[in-house]
N, C-alpha and C positions, 0 to 999 in steps of 0.2 A: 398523644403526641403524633401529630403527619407523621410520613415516614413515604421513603422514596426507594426504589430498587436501581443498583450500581453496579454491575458486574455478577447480578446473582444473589447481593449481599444487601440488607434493609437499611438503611440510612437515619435515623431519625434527624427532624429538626424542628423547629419553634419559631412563628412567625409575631411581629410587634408592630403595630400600623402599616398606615397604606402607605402608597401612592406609586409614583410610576417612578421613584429613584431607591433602588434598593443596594444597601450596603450586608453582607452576610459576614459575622464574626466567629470566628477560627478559635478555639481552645489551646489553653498550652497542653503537655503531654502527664497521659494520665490521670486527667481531669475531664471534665465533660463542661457543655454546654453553658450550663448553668451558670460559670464562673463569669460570663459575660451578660446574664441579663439585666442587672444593673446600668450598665451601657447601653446595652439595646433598648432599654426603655425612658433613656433619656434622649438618646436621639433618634427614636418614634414619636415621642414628645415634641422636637425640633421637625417634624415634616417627614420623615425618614421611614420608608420598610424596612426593617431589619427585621435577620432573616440568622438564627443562630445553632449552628450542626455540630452533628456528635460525629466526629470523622468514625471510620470503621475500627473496631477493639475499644472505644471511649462510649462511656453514659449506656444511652438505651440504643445506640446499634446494635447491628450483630458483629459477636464476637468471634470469630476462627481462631482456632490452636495451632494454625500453622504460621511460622516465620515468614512463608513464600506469600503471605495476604497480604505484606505492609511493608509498606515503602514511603519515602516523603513525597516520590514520585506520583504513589495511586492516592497517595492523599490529595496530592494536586489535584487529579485526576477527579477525584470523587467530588472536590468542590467546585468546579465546572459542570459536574455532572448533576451537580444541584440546581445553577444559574439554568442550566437546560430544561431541567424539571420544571422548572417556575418559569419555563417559557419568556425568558429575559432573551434581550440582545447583549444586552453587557451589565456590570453590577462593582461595584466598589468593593474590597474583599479588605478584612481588617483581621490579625491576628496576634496571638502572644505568644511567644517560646516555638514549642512544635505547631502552632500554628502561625504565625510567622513569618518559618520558612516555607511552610505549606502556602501562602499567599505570591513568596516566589516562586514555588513549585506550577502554581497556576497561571504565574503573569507568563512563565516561559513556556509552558505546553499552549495555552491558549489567549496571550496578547491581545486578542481582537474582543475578547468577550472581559476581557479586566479595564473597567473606566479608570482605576485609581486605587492605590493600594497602600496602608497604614499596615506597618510592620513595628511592632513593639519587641522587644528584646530578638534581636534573630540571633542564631547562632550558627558561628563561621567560625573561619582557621582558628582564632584566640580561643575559643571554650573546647577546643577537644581532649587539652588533656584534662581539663576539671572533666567535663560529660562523663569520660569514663573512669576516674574516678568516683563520682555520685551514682551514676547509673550501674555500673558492673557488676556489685554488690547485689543491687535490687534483681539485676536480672537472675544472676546466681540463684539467688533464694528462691524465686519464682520457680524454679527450673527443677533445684537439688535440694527445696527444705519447702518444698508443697506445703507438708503436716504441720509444720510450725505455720506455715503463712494461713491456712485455714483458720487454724485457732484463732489467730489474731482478727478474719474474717466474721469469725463467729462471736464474738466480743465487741466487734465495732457493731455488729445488727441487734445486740442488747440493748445500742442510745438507740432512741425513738428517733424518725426523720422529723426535723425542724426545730430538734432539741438545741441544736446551735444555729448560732447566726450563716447566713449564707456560704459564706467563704468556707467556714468550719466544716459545714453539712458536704460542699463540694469534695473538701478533703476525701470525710468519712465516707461520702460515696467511693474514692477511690478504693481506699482500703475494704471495702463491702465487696468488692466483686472478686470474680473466683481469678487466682492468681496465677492461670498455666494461661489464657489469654494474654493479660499485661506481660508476662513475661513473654510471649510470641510478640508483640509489638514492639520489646524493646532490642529482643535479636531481628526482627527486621530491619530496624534504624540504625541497630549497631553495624552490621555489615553491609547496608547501602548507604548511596551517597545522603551527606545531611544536609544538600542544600543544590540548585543548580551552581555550575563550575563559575568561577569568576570569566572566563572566557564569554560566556551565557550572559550574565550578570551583567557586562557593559554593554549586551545588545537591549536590555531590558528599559523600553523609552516611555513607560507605563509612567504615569503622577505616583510619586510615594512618599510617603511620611515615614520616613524613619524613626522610634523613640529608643532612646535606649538610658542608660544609667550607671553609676561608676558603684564599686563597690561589693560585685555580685559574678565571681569566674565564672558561671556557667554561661551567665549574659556578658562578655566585658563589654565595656564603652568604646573599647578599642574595632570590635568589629560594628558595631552600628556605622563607625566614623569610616570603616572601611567601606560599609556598602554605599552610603550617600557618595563616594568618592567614585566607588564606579557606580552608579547607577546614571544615566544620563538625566533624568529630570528629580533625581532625590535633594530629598531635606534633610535634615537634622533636628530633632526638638529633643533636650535633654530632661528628664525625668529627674525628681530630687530621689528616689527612689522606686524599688521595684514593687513596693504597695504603693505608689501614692495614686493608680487609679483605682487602687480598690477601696483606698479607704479614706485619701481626699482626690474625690477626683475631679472637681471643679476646674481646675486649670484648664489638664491635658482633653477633660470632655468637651471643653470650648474650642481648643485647639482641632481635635478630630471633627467636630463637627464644621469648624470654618474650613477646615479640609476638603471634606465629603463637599459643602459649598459649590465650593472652588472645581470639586472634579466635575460637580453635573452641572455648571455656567457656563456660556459658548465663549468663556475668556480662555487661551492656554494655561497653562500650569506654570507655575514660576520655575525658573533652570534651576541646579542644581546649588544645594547651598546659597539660596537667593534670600532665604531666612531661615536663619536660628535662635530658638528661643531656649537658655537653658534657665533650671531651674534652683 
């Protein structure tokens, strides 16, 4: 697997056809790359480089054990630092969950290098108090019950790799890795900001796809609808659910891909909420 150096720190990532319009896809948290190549190889298929990264503490980067390594901020950070690596002028950034907001964290550090930007579930004011409830727990454990999370470590590397379907094997990699990093990743996030400020947010005149979905506090529906509102050039596409691009994803991969379209055609972007498609 390539691999690129960010601050010191090895970056891995995974590239899927050519050409000269490249879109790079973002991981939710605690997941690695992988969860996305099912998309990156359907819109490699439609013309598309994509271009898919294990931000730093995720997959086969490197991992640090310190809190002070991770921010959604050096996340941003690090996937610009990618678009630099691969010697782009600018690249279309697509993400889910903690990748996402990481796709915000990149439109506001560097604007000039983001064509167009697909955010599926971001998380804003509505999920903080589910976040730390779901998340708390886990970091805890990480942190004050190592011996127990080893064990469970050592059980998950029992299943062979490819003994389940994609998405599964994704999981089991989480739970595979050693648990004082995940837990430094997720007291990074807990005590920095999870998103640029809404102040930010309305400067932000990047093309975006917003998806989001009803049903799921971590994701509400409520903040998708919140950022298309302020984002000056944002959309709206509602999702019948928060698998259905993983596991029907014909719709919404029509949709991203007429997106990506749209962002590298010398037409403008359509204004904000100029169409919504829900599902």
């Amino acid at each position: 697997m390539p691999t690129f150096t960010h601050f010191g720190h090895r970056l891995s990532y995974t590239t899927f056809g050519h050409g000269d319009r490249t879109t790079i896809l973002l991981h939710g948290l605690l997941l690695n790359q992988q969860m996305h190549w099912p998309l990156a190889r359907e819109l490699a298929a439609r013309g598309n480089r994509v271009v898919t990264l294990d931000l730093l503490g995720h997959g086969q980067s490197d991992r640090p054990r310190e809190m002070t390594s991770y921010s959604m901020t050096y996340f941003g950070e690090q996937t610009v630092g990618l678009i630099e690596h691969l010697g782009l002028e600018q690249a279309v950034v697509a993400g889910t969950s903690l990748g996402a907001n990481t796709a915000l964290e990149a439109m506001a550090f560097a604007p000039d290098r983001i064509r167009g930007a697909v955010v599926e579930m971001p998380v804003l004011d509505g999920a903080m108090m589910a976040c730390g409830v779901a998340f708390l727990p886990i970091m805890l454990a990480t942190k004050y019950a190592a011996p127990a999370m080893r064990g469970l470590q050592s059980v998950a590397n029992l299943v062979p790799r490819g003994a389940l379907p994609l998405l599964g094997n994704v999981v089991l990699d989480t739970v595979r890795q050693d648990p004082e990093p995940s837990g430094a990743v997720l007291e990074g996030l807990f005590f920095g900001r999870i998103a640029p400020p809404r102040r930010i947010r309305r400067t932000l005149e990047t093309p975006t796809l917003v998806i989001g979905h009803g049903r799921d506090p971590i994701h509400p529906f409520s903040d998708a609808g919140m950022l298309v509102d302020e984002l000056p050039n944002g959309r709206l596409l509602e999702a019948s659910s928060l698998l259905e691009l993983r596991i029907a994803p014909k719709r919404l991969t029509d949709e991203i891909a007429s997106f990506i379209d749209e962002c590298w055609s010398d037409e403008p972007a359509v204004s904000a909420q100029a169409r919504t498609s829900v599902g």
